[in-house]
N, C-alpha and C positions, 0 to 999 in steps of 0.2 A: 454514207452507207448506213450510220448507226438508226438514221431516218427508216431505213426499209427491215430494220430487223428488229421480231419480237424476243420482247424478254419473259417469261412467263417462269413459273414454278413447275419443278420437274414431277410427271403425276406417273404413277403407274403403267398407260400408254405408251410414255415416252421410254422406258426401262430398257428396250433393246438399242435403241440410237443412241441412249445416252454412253451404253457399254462401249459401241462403237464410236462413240466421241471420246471418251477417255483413253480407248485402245490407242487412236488416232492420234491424240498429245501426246502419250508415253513416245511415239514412235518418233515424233517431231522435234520433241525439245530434249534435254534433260534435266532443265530448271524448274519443272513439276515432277512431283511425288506421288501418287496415287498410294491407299491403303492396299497393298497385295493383295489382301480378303478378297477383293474385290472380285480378284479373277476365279475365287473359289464359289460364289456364288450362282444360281440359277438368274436366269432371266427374270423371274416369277417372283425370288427372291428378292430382286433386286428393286423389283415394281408396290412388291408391297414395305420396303424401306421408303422407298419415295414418297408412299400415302402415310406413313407414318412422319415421315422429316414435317409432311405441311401441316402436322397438327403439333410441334414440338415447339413449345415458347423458349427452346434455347439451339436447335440447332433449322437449317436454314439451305434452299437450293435452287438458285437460279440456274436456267438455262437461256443462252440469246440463241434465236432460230432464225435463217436467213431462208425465205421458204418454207419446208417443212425438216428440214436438215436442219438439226443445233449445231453450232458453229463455237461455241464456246459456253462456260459451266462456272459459276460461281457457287462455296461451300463454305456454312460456318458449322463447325462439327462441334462442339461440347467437348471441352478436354475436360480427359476421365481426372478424376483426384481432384479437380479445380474447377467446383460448380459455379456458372454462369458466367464461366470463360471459355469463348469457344477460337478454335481455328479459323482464317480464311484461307481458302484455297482457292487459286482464280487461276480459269486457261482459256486460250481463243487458239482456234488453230489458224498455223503460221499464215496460211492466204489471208487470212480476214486483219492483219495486225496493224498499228495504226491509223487504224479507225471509228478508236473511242472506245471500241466496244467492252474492252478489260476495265477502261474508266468508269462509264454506265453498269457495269455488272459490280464492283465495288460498291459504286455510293448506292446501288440500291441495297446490298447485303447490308452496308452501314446502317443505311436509311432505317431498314426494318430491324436490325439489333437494337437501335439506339430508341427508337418506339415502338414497338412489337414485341420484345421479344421479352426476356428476363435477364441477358446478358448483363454483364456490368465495363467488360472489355472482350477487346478481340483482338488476337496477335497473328503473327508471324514468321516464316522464319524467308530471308529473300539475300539473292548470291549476291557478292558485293559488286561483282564484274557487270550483272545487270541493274547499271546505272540509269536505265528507261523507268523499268520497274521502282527500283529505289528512290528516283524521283518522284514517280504516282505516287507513293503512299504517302511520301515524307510530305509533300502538296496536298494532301487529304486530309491529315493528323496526325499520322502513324508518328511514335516518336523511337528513337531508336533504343533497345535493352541495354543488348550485348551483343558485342560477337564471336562467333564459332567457328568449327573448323568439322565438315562433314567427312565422312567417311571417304571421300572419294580427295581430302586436302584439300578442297574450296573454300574459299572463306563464305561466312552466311553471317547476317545482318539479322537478328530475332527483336523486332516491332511489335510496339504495340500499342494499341487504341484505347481509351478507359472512356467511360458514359457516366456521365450523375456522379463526378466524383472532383474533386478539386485539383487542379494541377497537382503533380511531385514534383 
């Protein structure tokens, strides 16, 4: 399947379906997070974020489209306080799940932090109970921080990836 879906950078265009793809994971899972903001924004607003992410040498937005439907969304957002460190955030909705597609949407977010971007690492934060997930990353690089304990008493696993720098 991951043969017939494109991956492409999320533009302005796409700002309404992407709303509706995030809306669509909130409702699916509860092992992604969305920024709240989110839902306070216009459409408009949302579309001119998107033309702004493709021109940011630190943050970062894939979308994979199966047709003209995005089916899943990869983000590396710049944590504020901590220049040239940014977030990932990866989702695919649940019909499309092993299929690669969460894999293909990581190594490219990697791909282009670790040459593209001005990043220097990218982290994490992933439940310990999904052990699917926690496998992808730790199979990637990701290496493990620390662990936490969310608001909701889940344990979380906070990774992280470093670029141009020598092992710790």
């Amino acid at each position: 399947m991951a043969d017939e879906v494109e991956f492409i950078e999320g533009s302005h265009a796409d700002a309404e379906k992407i709303v509706k793809l995030i809306q669509q994971l909130e409702f699916e899972t509860d092992t992604i997070q969305f920024d709240a903001a989110i839902h306070d924004y216009s459409v408009e607003q949302i579309g001119k974020n998107l033309d702004l992410i493709k021109e940011s040498p630190t943050n970062f937005l894939l979308i994979a489209k199966y047709g003209d439907q995005p089916i899943g969304i990869v983000t590396l957002i710049e944590t504020p306080n901590h220049e040239q460190r940014a977030e990932l955030g990866v989702g695919v909705l649940q019909e499309y799940w092993h299929n690669g597609i969460a894999t293909v949407l990581v190594d490219e977010a990697i791909y282009w932090a670790s040459n593209f971007s001005w990043l220097t690492s990218i982290w994490l934060d992933v439940l310990e109970s999904n052990q699917y997930a926690v496998h992808l990353y730790k199979k990637i690089g990701f290496k493990p921080k620390k662990s936490l304990i969310d608001d909701q008493g889940r344990k979380i696993i906070n990774m992280e990836l470093s670029f141009n720098q020598p092992d710790e």
